[in-house]
C-alpha positions in Angstrom: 66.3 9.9 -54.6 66.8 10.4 -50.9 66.7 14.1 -50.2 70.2 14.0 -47.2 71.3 17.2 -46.3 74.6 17.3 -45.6 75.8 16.6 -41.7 72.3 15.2 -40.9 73.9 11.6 -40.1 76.8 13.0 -38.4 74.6 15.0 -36.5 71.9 12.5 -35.6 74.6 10.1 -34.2 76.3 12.2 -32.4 73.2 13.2 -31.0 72.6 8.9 -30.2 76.3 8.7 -28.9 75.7 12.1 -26.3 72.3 10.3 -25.2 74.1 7.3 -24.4 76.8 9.0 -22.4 73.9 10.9 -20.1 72.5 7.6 -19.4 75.9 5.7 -18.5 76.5 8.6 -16.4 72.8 8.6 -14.8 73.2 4.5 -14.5 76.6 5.1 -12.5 75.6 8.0 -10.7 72.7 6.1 -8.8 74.9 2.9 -8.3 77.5 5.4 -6.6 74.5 5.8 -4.3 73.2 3.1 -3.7 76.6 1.6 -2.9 77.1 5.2 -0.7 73.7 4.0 1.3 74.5 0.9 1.8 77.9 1.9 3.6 76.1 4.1 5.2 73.5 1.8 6.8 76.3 -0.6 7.3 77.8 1.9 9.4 75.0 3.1 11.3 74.0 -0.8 12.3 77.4 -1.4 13.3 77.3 1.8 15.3 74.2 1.2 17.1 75.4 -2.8 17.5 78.3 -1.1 19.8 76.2 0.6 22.2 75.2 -1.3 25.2 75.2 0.0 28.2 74.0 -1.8 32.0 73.3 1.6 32.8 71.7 4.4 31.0 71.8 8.0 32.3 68.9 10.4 30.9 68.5 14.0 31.5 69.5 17.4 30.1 73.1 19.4 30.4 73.7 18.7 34.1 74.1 14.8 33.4 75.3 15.6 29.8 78.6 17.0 31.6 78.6 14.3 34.3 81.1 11.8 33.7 80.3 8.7 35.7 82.3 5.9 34.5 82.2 1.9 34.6 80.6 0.5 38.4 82.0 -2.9 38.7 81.1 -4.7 36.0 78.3 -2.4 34.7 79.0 -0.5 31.9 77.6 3.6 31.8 76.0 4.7 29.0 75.3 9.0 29.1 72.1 10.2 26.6 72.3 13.2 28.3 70.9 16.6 26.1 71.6 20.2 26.4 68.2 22.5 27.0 66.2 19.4 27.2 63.0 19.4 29.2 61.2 16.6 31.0 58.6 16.8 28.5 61.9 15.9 25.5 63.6 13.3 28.2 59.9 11.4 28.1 59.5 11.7 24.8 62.9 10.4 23.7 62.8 7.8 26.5 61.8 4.6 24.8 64.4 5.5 21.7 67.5 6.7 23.6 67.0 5.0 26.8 64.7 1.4 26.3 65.9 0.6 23.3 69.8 -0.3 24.4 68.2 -2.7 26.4 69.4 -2.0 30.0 69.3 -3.1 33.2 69.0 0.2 34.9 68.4 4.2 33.7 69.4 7.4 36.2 67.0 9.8 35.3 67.6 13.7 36.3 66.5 17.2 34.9 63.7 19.5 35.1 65.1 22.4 35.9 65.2 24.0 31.9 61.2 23.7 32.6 61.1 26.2 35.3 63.4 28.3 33.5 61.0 28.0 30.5 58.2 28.3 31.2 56.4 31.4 32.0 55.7 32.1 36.1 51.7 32.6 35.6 52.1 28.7 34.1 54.1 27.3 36.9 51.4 25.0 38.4 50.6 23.4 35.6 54.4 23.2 34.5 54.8 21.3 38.0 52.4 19.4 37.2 53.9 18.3 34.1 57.5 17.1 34.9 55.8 15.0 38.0 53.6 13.2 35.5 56.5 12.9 32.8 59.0 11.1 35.9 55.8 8.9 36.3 55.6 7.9 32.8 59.3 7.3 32.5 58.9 5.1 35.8 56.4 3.0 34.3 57.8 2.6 31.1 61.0 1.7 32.2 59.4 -0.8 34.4 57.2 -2.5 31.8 60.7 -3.3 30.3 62.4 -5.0 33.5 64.9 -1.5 34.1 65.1 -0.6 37.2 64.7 3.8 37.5 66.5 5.9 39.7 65.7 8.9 39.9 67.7 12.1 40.9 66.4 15.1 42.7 67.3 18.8 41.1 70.1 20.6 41.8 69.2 24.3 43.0 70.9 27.8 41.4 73.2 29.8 42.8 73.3 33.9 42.3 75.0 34.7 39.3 78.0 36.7 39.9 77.2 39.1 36.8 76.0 42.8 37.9 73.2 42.6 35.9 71.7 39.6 37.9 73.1 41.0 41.2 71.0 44.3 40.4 67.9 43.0 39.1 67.6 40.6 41.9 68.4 43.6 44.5 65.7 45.8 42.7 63.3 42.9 42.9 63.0 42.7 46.4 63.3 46.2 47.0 59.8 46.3 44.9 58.7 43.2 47.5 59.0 40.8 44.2 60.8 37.3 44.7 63.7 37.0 43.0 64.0 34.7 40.2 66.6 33.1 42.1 64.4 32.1 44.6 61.2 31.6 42.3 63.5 29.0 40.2 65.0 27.2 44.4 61.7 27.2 46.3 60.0 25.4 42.8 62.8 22.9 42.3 63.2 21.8 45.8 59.3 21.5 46.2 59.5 19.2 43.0 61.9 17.4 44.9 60.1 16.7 48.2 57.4 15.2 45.6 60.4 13.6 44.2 61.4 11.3 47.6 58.1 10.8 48.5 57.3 9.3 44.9 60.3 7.1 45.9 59.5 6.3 49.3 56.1 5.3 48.3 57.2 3.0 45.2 60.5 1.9 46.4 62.6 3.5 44.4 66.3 4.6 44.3 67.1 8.2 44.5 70.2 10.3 44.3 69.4 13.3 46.6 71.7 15.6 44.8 70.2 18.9 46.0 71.2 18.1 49.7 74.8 17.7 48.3 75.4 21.2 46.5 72.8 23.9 49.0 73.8 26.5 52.0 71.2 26.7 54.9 69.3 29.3 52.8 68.7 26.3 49.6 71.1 27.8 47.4 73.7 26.0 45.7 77.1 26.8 47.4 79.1 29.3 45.2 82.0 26.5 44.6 79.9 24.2 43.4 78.6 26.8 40.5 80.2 28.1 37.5 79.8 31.9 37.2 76.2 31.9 35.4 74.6 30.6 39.0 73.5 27.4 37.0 76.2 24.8 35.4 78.3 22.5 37.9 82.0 23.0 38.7 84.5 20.3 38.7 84.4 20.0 42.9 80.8 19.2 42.2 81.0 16.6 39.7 83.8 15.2 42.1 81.3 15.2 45.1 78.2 14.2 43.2 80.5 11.0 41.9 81.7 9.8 45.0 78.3 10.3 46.3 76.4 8.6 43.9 78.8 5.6 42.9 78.7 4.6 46.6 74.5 4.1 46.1 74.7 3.1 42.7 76.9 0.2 43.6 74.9 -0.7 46.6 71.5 -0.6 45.2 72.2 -1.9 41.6 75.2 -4.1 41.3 74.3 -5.6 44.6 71.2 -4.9 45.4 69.7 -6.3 42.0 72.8 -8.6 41.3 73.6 -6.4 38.0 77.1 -8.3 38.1 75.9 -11.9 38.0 
């Protein structure tokens, strides 16, 4: 005879009927996400199928905040990044800027470099942004965009107590400031900037010239109270300013509208 202990067979099919739950729930649980990927590729395809933009603006938290809207028929499209360096704008500039398939690209920022980068390393931080702007010149080119570039905008004195002393103390000791370290940098990069323009005929927003006193500072209204970030007056200027070129040397200059 067949020696069955009592409750085996109960037991062992329970045991087949708890297996084949796992596995229906398993089997649904990876359907759920595949069908939850698929959606969300879906999404993201239709999102990127959205963006187009005649006009791509590239830089860090300056032109993050700067709202320049639609120039004639040219749609405006802002890639703009908090903290980023030329070195990030460069290497996201084929992704971000490229890829969306413009007709032109404003590109403006170096200024988180300086502010980075220790003072012993300055030349060869100079010497990095100019050859990052180069690369994004070319590779902008190679794709029939036209580039404008932008120069810097120069730093006011921060209106903290802090900065007021240290900078006072500074030059008491015969030190620069860092004020002035971080202005007589950025508007040498520029000078390089407009004669790199000049000499390949290239657009360029001369921003700095907008916003400084007679000293090279930017004026206090057009600074919020860290010395740094842009007010609202000069967003307005910097707007009226650069539509005017923007118009001229793009929508008719290269006949972006037809």
């Amino acid at each position: 005879m067949c020696d069955i202990k009592p409750g085996s067979i109960f037991m062992r099919t329970n045991n087949i009927i708890f297996v084949m739950f796992l596995c229906l729930m398993m089997a649904n649980s990876s359907i759920n996400a595949d069908q939850h990927e698929f959606v969300e590729v879906e999404e993201n395809a239709e999102e990127e199928a959205i963006i187009q933009a005649d006009i791509v603006l590239i830089g860090a938290s300056y032109l993050h905040h700067w709202e320049l809207e639609k120039l004639s028929c040219a749609s405006v499209y802002n890639v703009g990044i908090d903290g980023n360096q030329s070195t990030d704008m460069k290497n996201r500039f084929n992704q971000d800027a490229v890829a969306l398939k413009p007709k032109g690209v404003v590109i403006w920022g170096f200024i988180n470099d300086l502010h980075s980068q220790p003072k012993e390393d300055i030349a060869q931080t100079v010497s990095q942004i100019k050859n990052n702007f180069k690369l994004m010149v070319e590779q902008a080119r190679r794709n029939d965009v036209v580039p404008v570039l932008v120069t810097e905008v120069t730093i006011a004195e921060s209106k903290s107590l802090k900065w007021q002393f240290m900078s006072w103390l500074g030059e008491l000791r015969g030190k620069q400031s860092y004020q002035k370290f971080i202005n007589s940098n950025v508007m040498s990069i520029n000078k390089w900037l407009r004669e790199y323009a000049s000499d390949n005929n290239l657009t360029i927003l001369d921003f700095e010239q907008l916003l400084i006193n007679d000293e090279g500072s930017r004026l206090d209204i057009y600074a919020q109270a860290d010395g740094s970030h842009l007010t609202k007056s000069a967003y307005r200027l910097i707007n009226r300013f650069a539509r005017r070129i923007l118009l001229k040397e793009l929508i008719d200059g290269h006949n972006f509208c037809l």
